[in-house]
C-alpha positions in Angstrom: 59.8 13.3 29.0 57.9 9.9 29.5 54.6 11.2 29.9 52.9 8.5 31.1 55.7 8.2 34.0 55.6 11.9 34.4 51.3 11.0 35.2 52.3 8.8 37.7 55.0 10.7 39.7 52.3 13.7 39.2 49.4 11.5 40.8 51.3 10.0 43.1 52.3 13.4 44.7 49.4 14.9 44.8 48.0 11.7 46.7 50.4 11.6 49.1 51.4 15.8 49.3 55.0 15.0 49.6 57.8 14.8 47.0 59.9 12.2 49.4 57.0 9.8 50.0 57.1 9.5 46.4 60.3 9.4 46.1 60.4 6.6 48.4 57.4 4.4 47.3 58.9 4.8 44.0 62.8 4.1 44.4 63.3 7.2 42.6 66.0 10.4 43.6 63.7 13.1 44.9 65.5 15.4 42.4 64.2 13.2 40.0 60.3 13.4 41.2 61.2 17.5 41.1 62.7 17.5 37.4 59.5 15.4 36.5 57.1 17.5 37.9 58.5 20.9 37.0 58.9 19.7 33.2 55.0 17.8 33.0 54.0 21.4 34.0 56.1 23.6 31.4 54.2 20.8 28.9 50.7 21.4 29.8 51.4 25.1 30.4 50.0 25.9 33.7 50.9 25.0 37.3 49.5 22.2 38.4 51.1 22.3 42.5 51.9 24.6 45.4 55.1 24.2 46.9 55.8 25.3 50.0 58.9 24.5 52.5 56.2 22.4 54.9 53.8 20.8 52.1 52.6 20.3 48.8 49.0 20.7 47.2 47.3 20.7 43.8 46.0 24.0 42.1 42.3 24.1 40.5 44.1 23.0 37.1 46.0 20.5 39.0 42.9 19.0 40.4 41.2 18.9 37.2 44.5 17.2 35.5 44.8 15.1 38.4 41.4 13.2 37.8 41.9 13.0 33.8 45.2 10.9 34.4 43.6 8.9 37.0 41.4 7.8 34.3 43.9 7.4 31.7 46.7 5.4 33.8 43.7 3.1 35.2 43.0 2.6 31.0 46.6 1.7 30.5 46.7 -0.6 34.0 43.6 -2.4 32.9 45.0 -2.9 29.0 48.6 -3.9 30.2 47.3 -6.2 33.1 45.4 -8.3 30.4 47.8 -7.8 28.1 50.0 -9.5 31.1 47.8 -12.1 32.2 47.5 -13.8 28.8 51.1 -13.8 28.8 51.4 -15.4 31.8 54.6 -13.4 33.1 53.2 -10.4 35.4 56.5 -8.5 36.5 57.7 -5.4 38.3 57.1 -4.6 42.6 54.5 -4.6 44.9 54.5 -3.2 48.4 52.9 -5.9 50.8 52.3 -4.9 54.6 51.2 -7.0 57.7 52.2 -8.3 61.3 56.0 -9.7 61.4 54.7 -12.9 63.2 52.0 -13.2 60.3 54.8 -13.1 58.1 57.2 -15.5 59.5 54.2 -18.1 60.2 52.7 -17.6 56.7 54.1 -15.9 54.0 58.1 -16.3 54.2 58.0 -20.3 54.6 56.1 -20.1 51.2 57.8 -17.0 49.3 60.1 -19.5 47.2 57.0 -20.8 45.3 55.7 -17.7 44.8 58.4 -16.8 43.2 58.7 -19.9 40.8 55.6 -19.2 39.8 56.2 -15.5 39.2 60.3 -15.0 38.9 59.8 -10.9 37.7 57.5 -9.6 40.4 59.6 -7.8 43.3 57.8 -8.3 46.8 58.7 -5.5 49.2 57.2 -6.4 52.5 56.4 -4.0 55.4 55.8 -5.0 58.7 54.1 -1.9 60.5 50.9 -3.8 61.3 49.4 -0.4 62.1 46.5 1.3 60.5 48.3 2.9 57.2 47.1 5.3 54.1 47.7 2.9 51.3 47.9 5.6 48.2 50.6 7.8 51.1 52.0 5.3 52.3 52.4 3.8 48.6 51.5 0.3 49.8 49.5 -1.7 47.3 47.8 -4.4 49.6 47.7 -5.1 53.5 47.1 -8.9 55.2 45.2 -8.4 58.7 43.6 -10.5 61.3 40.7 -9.0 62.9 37.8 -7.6 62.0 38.9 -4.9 59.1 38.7 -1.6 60.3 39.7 0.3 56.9 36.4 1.0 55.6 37.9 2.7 52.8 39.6 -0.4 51.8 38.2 -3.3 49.5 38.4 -6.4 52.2 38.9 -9.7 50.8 38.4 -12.4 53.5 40.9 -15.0 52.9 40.9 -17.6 55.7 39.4 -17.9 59.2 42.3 -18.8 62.0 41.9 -21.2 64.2 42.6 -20.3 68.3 44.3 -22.1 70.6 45.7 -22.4 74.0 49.2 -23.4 75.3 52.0 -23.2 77.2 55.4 -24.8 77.5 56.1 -28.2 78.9 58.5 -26.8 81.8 55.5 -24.3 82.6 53.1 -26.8 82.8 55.3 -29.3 84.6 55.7 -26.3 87.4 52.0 -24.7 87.8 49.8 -28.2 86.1 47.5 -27.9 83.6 44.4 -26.4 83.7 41.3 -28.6 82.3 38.6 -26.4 83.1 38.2 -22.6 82.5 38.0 -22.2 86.6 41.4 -23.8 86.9 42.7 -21.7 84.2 41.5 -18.9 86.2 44.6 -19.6 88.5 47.4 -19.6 86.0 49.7 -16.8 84.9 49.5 -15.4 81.0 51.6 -13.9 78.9 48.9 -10.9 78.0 48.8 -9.1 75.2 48.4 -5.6 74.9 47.1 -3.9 71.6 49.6 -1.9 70.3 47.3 0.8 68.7 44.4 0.5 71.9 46.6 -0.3 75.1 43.4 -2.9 75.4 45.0 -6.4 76.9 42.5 -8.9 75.3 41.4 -11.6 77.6 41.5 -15.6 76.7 37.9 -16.5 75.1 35.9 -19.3 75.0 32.5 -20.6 73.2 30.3 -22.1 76.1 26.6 -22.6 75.9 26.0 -20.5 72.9 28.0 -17.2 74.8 31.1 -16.3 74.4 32.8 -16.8 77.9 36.3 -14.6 78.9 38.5 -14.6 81.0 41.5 -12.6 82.4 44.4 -14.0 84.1 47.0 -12.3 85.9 50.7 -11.8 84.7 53.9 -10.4 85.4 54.2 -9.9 82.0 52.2 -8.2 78.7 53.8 -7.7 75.2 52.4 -5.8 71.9 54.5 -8.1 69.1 52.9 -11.6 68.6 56.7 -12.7 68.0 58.0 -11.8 71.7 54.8 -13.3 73.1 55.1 -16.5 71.0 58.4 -16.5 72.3 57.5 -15.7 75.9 55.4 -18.4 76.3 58.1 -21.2 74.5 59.9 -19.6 77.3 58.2 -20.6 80.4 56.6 -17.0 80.9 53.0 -18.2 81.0 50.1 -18.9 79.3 49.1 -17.8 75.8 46.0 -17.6 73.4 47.5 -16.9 70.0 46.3 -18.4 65.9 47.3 -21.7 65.9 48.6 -21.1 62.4 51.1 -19.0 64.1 52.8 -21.6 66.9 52.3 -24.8 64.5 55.7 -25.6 63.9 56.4 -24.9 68.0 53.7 -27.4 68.6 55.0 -30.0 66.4 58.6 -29.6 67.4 57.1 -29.8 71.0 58.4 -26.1 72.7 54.3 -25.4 73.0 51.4 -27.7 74.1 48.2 -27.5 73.2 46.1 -27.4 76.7 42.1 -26.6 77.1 41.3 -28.8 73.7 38.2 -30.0 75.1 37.3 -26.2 74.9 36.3 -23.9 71.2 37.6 -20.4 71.0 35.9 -17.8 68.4 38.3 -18.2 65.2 39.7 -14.6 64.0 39.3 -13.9 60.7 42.3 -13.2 57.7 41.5 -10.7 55.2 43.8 -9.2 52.5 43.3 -5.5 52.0 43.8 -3.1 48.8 42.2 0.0 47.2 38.9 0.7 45.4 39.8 3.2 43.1 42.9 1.9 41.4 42.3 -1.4 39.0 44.4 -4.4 39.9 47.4 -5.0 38.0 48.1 -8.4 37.1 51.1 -8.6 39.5 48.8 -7.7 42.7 46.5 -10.1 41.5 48.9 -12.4 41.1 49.9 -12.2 44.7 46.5 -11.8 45.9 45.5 -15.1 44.3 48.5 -16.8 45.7 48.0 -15.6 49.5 44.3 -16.5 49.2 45.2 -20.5 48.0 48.0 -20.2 50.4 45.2 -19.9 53.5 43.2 -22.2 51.6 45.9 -25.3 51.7 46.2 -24.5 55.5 44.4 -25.9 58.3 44.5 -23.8 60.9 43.5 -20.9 58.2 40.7 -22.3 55.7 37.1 -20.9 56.0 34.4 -23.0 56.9 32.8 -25.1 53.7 35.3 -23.4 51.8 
């Protein structure tokens, strides 16, 4: 028995109180998480979880265990990861989640440098852009926009998108285009509708010092940025999204930018990961790369950054 593996799997399941989560997270045969489990106990001599056919929890010797390997594994993380970073080569996988329009506007154009620069480390990239449990959900890091909301979570702001408004040319060609937020009053949006608050969020605007919003009416309201990207290329209305996501649409001419002589509040970008576990050099790695990434863009970099 590996028992530095056999820590893991052990602290692993008693974070997420499931044997298939971690079987999952881990790309591992459930069996195998069982076997583990079952033979780290007949080591240390006492039971360290309660089975049951519905759940899984940790004894009192468990518990105690549980926070001595915590300790231990973060010692090894933290002696490997600069073991790793003077090497240079940080390997093995990291589980990345975030929005699938984020990813398509940001991450995948730039995912063949990344891996140039780091050829051994695995990306596995979720797109639930949902609130998620990071240690059950065995995710490593998450990449928002907003305001985070995961107190729990370490936030690293990593860019400040810039807001826009548009619409297509045949749109504007049928309806006009507004130049002033009373005329834009009178146009039709493509709204969209928070997926985890129902909330539609109205078009904003920086006027006088205040912010100024306001709601138009559609026939049509979407919670995926993607289908109301696409709506609007469309035809279906007007939109307010992150210019960082509708760049390339602008530039190939599907969107126009209307309302310029108008400021929207930017939206901040923040990359999300635990307290309690120490970085490995891989995560870093990524982290570091996303953050330049934001950086190098100009509908993403922080003011007097």
């Amino acid at each position: 028995m590996d028992r530095f593996e056999a820590m893991e799997i052990f602290t692993r399941v008693v974070e997420a109180n499931s044997f298939t989560k971690v079987s999952e997270s881990l790309d591992l045969p459930r069996a195998k998480v069982s076997r583990t489990i079952q033979a780290l106990e007949e080591h240390v001599g006492v039971r360290l979880l309660n089975r049951s056919t519905r759940q899984v929890s940790v004894t009192e010797d468990g518990a105690a265990f549980y926070e001595r390997c915590v300790s231990i594994l973060a010692e090894v993380a933290d002696a490997e990861s600069s073991l790793s970073n003077k090497r240079e080569n940080p390997a093995g996988t990291i589980r990345v989640d975030t929005s699938g329009t984020l990813a398509r506007a940001l991450l995948l154009p730039a995912l063949d440098d990344f891996y140039r620069q780091y050829p051994e480390i695995d990306v596995r990239l979720g797109l639930a852009d949902r609130n998620i449990d990071l240690i059950q959900d065995g995710v490593d890091c998450v990449i928002r926009m907003g305001t985070p909301e995961e107190s729990s979570l370490v936030a690293r702001r990593i860019g400040h998108a810039r807001i826009v408004t548009c619409a297509s040319p045949a749109y504007l060609e049928k309806h006009g285009t507004p130049t002033t937020l009373d005329e834009l009053a009178e146009h039709r949006a493509v709204n969209y509708v928070s997926a985890r608050s129902g909330k539609t969020f109205p078009f904003e605007y920086e006027v006088n010092g205040d912010i100024a919003k306001v709601t138009l009416n559609s026939v049509l309201a979407v919670n995926d940025g993607s289908v109301y990207i696409g709506a609007a290329a469309l035809g279906h209305g007007i939109i307010q999204p992150s210019r960082f996501m509708v760049a390339e649409l602008i530039n190939e001419g599907a969107l126009k930018e209307i309302l310029t002589n108008y400021t929207s509040p930017g939206t901040p970008l923040s990359i999300l990961y635990a307290h309690r576990r120490n970085l490995s050099s891989r995560l870093r790695a990524f982290i570091d790369w996303v953050s330049e990434l934001a950086r190098n863009n100009p509908d993403l970099r922080i003011a007097d950054a």
